[in-house]
Structure formats: C-alpha cells, structure tokens
N, C-alpha and C positions, 0 to 999 in steps of 0.2 A: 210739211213746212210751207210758210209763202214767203214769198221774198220779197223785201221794198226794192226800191228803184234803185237805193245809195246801198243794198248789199246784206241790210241787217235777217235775218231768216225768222219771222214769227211763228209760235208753234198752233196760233188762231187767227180769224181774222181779228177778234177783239185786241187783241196784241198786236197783230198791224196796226189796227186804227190807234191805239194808245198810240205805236213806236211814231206813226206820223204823227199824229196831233201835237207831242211833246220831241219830238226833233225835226222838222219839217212844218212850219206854221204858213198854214196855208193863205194866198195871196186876196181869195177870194171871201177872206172872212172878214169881217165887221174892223173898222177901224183900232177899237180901242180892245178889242178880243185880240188882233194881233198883236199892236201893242205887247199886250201881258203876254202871249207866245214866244214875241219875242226875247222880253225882257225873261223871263223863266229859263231860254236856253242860251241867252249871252253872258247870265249870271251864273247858269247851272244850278238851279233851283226844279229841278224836275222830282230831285229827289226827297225832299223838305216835305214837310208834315201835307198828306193829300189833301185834305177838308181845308186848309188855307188854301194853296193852289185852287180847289174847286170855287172855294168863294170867290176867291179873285175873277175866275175864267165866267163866273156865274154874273158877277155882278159888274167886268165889261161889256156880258150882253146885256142886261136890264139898261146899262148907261146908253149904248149903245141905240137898242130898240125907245129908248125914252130919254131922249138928253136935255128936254127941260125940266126934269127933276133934281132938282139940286141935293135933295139929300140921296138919291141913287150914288150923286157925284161924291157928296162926303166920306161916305160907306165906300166906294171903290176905290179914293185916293188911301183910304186908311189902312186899305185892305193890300195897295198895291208898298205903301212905305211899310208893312208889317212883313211881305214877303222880303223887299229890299235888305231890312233891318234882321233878316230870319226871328222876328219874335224878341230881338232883343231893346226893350222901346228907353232903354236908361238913354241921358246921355248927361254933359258935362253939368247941364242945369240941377241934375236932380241930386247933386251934393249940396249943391247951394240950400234947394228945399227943404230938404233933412236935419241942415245946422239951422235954417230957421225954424223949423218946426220944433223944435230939440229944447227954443229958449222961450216957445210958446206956454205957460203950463196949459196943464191939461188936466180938469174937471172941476168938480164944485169949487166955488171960491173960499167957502167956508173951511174944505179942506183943505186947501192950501196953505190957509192963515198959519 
C-alpha cells in the first residue's frame, strides 16, 4: 500500500497518481488544467463518464499549450459546460423548438397538398 499526504492508502502507484490528480490538483499545473481539476472536485464530477473528463483535462492542456486558437477554445468551453451540465444539454428553450418545429410540415409539398 502507499499512502497520500491527506491519508487515502493506494494499492499502486498508478492509484496514487489518479487518487492525487483527481483529489488534489496540483498548484504547479497550467492554468486552465487546474481550472477543470478544480472545477471536477468542487462539483464531484470525478466520477462521471471518464473519456468526458479526459477530454476536458485533454483539451485544457492543448488551450493552455496554444491559446491563440480559438477553435481549441470553443471545443474546451463545450467540453467544460458538458461536464457542468453532466450531458444533460435540454434546457427551457428547447420546448420552444419543438412546438415550433411541430407546426413546420415536413416534406414534399406535393404531399402535403
């Protein structure tokens, strides 16, 4: 077993490095990388679908290492309101959408006649 600083006992070292990366974000890491560390353990989102998490933690270092690319930036804000939202992307507008879509028809005009 090793033990972290704060007590938790990993049965690898890889399990330490998780148990600190995702409870413990570290001071010395890229601005918008801590950011999402932090934001993941004030939310508790550690546990939430991992390949979201990785993209998020992935694509604060690409902003990070390159931040005059703006579409890095689009792709991370989407990536960081898609953790926020756990995947849930409805909100009050998308009834609106629906009842207008609803009075739209939809296909050939011939068929419609």
């Amino acid at each position: 077993m090793i033990r972290c600083a704060c007590g938790f006992e990993a049965e690898s070292e890889a399990g330490l490095c998780s148990h600190q990366r995702s409870k413990h974000p570290q001071l010395d890491q890229t601005p918008n990388r801590s950011a999402v560390e932090m934001m993941l353990l004030a939310l508790g989102l550690e546990d939430v679908d991992a390949a979201r998490v990785q993209a998020a933690r992935s694509l604060a270092d690409a902003v990070d290492a390159e931040p005059d690319k703006a579409q890095l930036w689009r792709y991370y804000l989407d990536a960081i309101q898609d953790l926020r939202t756990d995947g849930d992307t409805a909100s009050a507008d998308d009834d609106e959408l629906k009842e207008i879509r609803g009075l739209t028809a939809v296909g050939h005009l011939k068929a419609i006649k």
